[in-house]
N, C-alpha and C positions, 0 to 999 in steps of 0.2 A: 525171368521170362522163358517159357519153355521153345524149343527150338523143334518140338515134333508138328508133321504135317497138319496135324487135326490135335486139336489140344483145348484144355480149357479153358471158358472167356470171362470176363467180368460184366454178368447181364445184364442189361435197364428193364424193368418191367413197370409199368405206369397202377401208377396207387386208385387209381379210377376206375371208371366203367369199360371194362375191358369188350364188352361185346357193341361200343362204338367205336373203338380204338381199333381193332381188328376188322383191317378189309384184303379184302383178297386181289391177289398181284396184280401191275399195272397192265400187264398183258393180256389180260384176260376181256373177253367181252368189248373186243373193240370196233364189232360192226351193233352195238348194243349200247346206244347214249343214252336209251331210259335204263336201262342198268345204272348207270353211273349215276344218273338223276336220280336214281330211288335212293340211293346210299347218302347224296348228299343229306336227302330228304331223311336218313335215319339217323344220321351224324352229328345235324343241325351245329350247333357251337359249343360241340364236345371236344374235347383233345383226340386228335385220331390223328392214324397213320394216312391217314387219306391225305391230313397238308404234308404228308412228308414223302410225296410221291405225283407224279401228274398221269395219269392214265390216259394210255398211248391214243387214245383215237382222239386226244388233243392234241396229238404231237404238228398239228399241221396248223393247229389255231393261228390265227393272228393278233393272239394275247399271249404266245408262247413266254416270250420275256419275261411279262407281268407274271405267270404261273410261277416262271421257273424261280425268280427275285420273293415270292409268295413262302414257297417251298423253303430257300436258302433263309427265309425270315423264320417259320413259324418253326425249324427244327432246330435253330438257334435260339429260339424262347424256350422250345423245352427242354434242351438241354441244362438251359441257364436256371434254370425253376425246380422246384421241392417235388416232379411232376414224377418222376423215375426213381422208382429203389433199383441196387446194385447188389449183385447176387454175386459176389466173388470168387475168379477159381471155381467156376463151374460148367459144366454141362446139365444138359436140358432134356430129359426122357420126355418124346412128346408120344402119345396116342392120338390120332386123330380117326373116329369115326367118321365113316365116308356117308352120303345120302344110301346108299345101297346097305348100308348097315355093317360094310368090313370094315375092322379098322387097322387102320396103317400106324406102323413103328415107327419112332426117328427119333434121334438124338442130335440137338443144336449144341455147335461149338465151332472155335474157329479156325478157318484153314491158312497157312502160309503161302501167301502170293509170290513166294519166289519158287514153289513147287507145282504152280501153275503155267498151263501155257494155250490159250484159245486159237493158237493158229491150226494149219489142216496137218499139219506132218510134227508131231513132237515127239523129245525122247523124255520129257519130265514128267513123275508121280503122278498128276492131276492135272486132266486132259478135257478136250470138250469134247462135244459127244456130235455136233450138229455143226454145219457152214454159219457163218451171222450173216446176219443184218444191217449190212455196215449205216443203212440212213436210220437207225433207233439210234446207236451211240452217240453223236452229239450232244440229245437229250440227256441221256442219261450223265453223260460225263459231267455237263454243266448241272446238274443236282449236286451228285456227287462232290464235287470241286470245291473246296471251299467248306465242305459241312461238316461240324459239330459229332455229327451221327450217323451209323448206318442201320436200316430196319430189312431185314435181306426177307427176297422170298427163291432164296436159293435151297434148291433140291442136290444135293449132291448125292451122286451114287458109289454105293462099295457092292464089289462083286462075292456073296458069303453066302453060299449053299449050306456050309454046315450053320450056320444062324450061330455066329460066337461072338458076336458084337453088337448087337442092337435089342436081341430078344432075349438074352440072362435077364434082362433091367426087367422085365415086366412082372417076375416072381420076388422083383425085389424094391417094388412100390411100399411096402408098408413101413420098411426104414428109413424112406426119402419124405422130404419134404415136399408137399403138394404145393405150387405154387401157381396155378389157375385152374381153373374147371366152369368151361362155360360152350352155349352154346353160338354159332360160328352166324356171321347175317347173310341173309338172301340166298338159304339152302345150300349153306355150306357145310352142313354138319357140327360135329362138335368136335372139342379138343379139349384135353387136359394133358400138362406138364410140371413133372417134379425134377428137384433141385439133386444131381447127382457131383456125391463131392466123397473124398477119402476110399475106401477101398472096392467102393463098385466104382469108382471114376477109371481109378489103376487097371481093372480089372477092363475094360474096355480099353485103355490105350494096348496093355499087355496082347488081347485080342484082335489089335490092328499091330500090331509089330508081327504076331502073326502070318497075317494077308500079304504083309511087304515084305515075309521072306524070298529068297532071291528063289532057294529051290521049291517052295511051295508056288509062287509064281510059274515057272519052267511047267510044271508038271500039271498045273491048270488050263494052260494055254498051248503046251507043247511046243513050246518055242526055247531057243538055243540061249546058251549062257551071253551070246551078243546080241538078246533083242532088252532093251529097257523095260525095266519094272514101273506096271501101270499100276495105281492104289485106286482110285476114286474114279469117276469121269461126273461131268458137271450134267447133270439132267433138264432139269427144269433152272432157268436160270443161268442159261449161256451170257446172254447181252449184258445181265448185271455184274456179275461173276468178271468177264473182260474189262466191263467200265472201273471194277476194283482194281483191276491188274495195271490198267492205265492211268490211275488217278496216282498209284502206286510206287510207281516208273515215274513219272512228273515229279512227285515228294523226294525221291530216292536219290534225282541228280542233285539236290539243296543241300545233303545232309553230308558230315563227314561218314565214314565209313563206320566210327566207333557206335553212331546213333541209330544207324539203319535194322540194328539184329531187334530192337524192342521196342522200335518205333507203332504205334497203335494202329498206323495205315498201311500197314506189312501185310495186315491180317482182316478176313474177311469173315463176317459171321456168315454161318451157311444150316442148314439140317441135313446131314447125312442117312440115307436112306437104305437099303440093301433091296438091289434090286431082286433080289428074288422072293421080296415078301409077296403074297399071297396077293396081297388087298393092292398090289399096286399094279395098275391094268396099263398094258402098254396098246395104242390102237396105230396102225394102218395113216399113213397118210397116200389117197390116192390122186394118181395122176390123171390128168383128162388134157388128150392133146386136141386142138381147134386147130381148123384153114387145112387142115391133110387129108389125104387120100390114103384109107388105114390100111389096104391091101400094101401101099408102097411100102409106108411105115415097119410093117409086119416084115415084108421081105428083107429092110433094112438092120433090120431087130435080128434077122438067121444069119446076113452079112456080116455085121458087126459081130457079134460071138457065132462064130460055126459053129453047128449041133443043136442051134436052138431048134424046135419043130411043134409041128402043133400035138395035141394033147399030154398025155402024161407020161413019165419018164424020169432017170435017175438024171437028179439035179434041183433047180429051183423050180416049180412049176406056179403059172401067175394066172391069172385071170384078164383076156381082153373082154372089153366090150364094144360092138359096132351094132348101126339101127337096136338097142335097146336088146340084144342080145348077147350073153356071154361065151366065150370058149377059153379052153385051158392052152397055155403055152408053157414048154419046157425048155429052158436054160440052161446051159452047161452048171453045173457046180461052180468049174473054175473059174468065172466069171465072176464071182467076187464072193464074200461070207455072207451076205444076203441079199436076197431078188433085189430088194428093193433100191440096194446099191447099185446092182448091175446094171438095171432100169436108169435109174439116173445118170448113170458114167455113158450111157448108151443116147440119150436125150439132150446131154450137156453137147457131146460131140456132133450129133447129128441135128439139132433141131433146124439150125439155121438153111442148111442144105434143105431139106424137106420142105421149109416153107411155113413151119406151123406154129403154136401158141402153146404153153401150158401152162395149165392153172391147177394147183395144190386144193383139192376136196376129202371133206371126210364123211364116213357113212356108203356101204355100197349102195344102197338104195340110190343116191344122189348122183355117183361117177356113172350108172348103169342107164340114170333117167337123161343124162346129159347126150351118153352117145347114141340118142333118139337123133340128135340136129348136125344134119349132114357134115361132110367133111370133117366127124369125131372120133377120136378112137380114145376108151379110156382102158388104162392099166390098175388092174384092181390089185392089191397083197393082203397076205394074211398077216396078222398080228407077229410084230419083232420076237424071235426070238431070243428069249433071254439069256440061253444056254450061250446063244451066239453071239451077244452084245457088243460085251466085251472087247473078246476078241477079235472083233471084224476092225476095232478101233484102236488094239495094239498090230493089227499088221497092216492095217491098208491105212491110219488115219480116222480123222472127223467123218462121220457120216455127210453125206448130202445134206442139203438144208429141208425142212418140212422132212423129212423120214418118219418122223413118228411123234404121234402125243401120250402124254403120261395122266390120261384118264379123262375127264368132263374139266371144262371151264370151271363149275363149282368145286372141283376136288384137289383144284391148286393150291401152293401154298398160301396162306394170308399172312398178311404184315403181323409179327404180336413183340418177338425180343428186339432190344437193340444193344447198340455197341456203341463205344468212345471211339471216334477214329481221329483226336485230335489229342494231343498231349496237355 
């Protein structure tokens, strides 16, 4: 059993119809129950990942039980069944063509859950990227708990501007074995993935040993030989990604010490991504504050960091809106590695004082149409910068919750590998 952070897994892939098997993450589409009705409606009594998951805008049903006992039943049939081949010692080059016609790189394998940590302040490899959710975990844990298998739609990100880990594999399709090629349901584009094993496998780990050198780190981030080495941060896939850590943690106190290094629920399958591929779009999540009076707001906004002012200037410069109108405001730099942190460290502290509401919108169209209705003030951002990701996450922590999405509802990940996570 290999002891590296990201290393090779031993794949399930279902011998069937893979474009009913494949649906896309529980999170997605949850103020959208005809969504989820179409999919039954395209699933019908096929083997899918859909029993092996409940999609969140159930999470409040009052059949929650009956789903989740649904769930712990039908991934326990298929794991017991001839329904899954096993792809040994491997990684997974995935392509996935996006509806806009880019396509995104990633490689599935699995990460070690003692080099994870979802809290807001950590010093270990593989970090979250975003605040949780604390009322989704329940659900999730009780799937998790207990089962046979995991079908992740965990996005993991590596920070690799020179592209030395994810994109050699694309020149090097014609010696790999193709192991699906199909199109994705309900406008999710397509996806194909091949089986990497022997010396392009090496060749990517070799390529992340890389990224976790101590001085190649330093000299990325410009940070001192005493700040910890960051490898990964969790992208898409915060909530699950923890639910692993904790089901993890519960397993761990059962076991003697000798069982725990090769135990199957150490380890979490994930797809590793590099966030500076091209095709992968980072958007803006915007704030719109209700019940305030935004002249206050504002004032309290140049209070809170001295030097902010209005129009433009060195530093973060953001976008209000009040009556359906925009103006630009400037923020110290030093107020955080991104507006859009600032903004929330600034909201988290003051909102109660002030009096007001906020609600997480996307699209300026939408945050700009809102602060038409009096007592609104919306703060609009410009798209995360990648350059900054990162590092805004080795030195301040987890971003705010809602900071950012990682493309359309349709360009999330869909269910398709799975994993053993029981002995």
């Amino acid at each position: 059993m290999s002891n590296r952070i990201f290393s090779r897994a031993d794949i399930l892939l279902p011998k069937g119809n893979l474009e009913k098997w494949s649906v896309v993450a529980c999170d997605q589409h949850t103020s959208e129950p005809e969504y989820w009705a179409k999919v039954e409606e395209i699933v019908g009594n096929a083997p899918s990942t859909l029993r092996m998951m409940i999609p969140e805008h159930l999470y409040k049903s009052g059949r929650l039980r009956e789903l989740v006992e649904g769930v712990r039943r039908t991934t326990r049939e298929y794991a017991e069944s001839d329904l899954l081949e096993c792809f040994p010692d491997s990684y997974v080059y995935v392509e996935r063509t996006l509806k806009n016609g880019k396509t995104r790189r990633g490689i599935v394998g699995k990460l070690d859950l003692e080099s994870y940590s979802g809290e807001a302040v950590s010093t270990v490899p593989v970090r979250a990227t975003e605040g949780r959710v604390n009322s989704k975990m329940p659900v999730r844990i009780s799937q998790r708990r207990g089962s046979p298998l995991e079908c992740p739609h965990v996005m993991l990100l590596v920070d690799d501007p020179s592209h030395i880990v994810i994109e050699p594999l694309t020149g090097k399709k014609d010696g790999m074995r193709k192991l699906y090629d199909f199109k994705l349901m309900e406008d999710g584009g397509h996806i194909a993935g091949w089986r990497v094993t022997g010396e392009a496998a090496e060749a990517v780990d070799r390529a992340i040993d890389a990224l976790s050198d101590r001085c190649s780190f330093e000299a990325r981030y410009g940070v001192g030989s005493d700040c910890p080495v960051m490898l990964f941060a969790a992208g898409d896939g915060n909530h699950s990604l923890a639910t692993a850590k904790y089901c993890w943690e519960e397993i761990k106190k059962k076991l003697p010490e000798n069982e725990r290094e090769d135990h199957p629920a150490r380890y979490a399958l994930v797809e590793l991504v590099n966030i500076m591929d091209s095709a992968l779009d980072f958007y803006p999540i915007h704030r719109v504050v209700t019940g305030v009076e935004p002249e206050k707001v504002k004032a309290a906004l140049a209070e809170f960091f001295p030097g902010t002012h209005a129009g433009f200037g060195e530093g973060h410069t953001i976008y209000c809106a009040v009556g359906g109108k925009t103006e630009p405001i400037t923020i110290p730099a030093s107020a955080a590695t991104l507006a859009i942190g600032a903004v929330s460290q600034f909201l988290d502290a003051e909102l109660a004082d002030l009096g007001g509401e906020v609600d997480f919108v996307h699209g300026d169209d939408v945050a700009i149409k809102l602060s038409e209705n009096p007592l609104t003030i919306s703060f609009l951002f410009s798209a995360v910068d990648k350059g900054s990701f990162f590092k805004s996450i080795v030195l301040e922590g987890v971003l705010p919750k809602k900071t950012f999405s990682m493309g359309e509802a349709r360009d999330k990940r869909y269910y398709l590998e799975c994993r053993k996570i029981e002995r």
